[in-house]
C-alpha atoms as one frame of an Amber mdcrd trajectory, in Angstrom:
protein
  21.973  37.711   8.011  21.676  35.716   4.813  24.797  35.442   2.595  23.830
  36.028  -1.046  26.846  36.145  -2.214  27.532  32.369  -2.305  25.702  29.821
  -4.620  24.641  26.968  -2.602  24.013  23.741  -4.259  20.813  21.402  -4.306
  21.072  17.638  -4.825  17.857  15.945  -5.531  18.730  11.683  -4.703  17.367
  10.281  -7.712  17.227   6.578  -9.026  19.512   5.224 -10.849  19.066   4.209
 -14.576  17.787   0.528 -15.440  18.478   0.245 -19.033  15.919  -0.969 -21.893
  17.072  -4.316 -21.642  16.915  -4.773 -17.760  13.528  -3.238 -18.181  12.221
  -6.022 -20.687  13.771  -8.789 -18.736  12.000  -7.807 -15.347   8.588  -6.672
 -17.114   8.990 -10.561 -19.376   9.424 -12.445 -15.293   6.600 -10.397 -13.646
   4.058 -11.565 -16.417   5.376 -14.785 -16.563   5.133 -15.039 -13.137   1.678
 -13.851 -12.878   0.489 -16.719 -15.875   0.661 -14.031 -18.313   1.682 -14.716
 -21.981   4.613 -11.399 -21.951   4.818 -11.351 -25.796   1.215 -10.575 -26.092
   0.997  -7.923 -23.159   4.318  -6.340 -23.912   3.275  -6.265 -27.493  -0.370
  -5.159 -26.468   1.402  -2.422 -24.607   3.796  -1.144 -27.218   0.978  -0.441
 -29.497  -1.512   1.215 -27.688   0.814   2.860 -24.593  -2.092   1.371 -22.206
   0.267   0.553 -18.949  -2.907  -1.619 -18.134  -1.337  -4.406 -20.570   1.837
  -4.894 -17.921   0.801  -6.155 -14.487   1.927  -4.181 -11.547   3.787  -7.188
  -9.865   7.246  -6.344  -8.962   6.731  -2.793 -10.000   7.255  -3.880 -13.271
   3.949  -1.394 -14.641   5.622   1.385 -13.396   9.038   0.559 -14.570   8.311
  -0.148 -18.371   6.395   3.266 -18.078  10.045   5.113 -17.643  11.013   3.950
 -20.823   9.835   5.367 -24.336   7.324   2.874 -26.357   9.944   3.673 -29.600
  13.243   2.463 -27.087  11.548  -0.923 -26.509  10.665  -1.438 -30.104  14.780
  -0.281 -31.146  16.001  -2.682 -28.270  13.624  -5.409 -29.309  14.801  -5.200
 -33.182  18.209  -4.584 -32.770  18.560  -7.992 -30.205  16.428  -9.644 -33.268
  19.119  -8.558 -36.028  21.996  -9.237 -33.544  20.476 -13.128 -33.521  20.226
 -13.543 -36.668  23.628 -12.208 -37.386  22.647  -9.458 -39.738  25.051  -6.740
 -38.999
């Protein structure tokens, strides 16, 4: 007999978050590892959203592709103003 009048629960494991910046620093090492120049593939990427730009070593196409174009720019820019002391 099945009990109805009980809510059961469902977990889903998921994985956990990698922030913006640990995404950037892992996507930078696979390109540089591969011979790569990162600045002009992750910049390649941010402007057209073509996940072809990133290599797939060490899952890193796949990981900059959970992460919004716009995020990268805002973590990019706001490590550039923190530099140069601007805030």
């Amino acid at each position: 007999m099945n009990d109805f009048g009980n809510t059961k629960f469902f977990e889903v494991d998921t994985e956990p978050e990698v922030g913006v910046k640990e995404v950037l620093e892992t996507v930078y090492e696979a390109l540089v590892e591969k011979g790569y120049n990162p600045i002009n593939q992750i910049v390649g990427y941010i402007m057209s959203g073509d996940p072809t730009y990133i290599t797939s070593h060490n899952n890193a196409r796949s990981l900059i592709m959970r992460v919004e174009r716009d995020e990268l720019v805002e973590e990019l820019l706001v490590e550039y103003i923190d530099i140069n002391g601007w805030n």
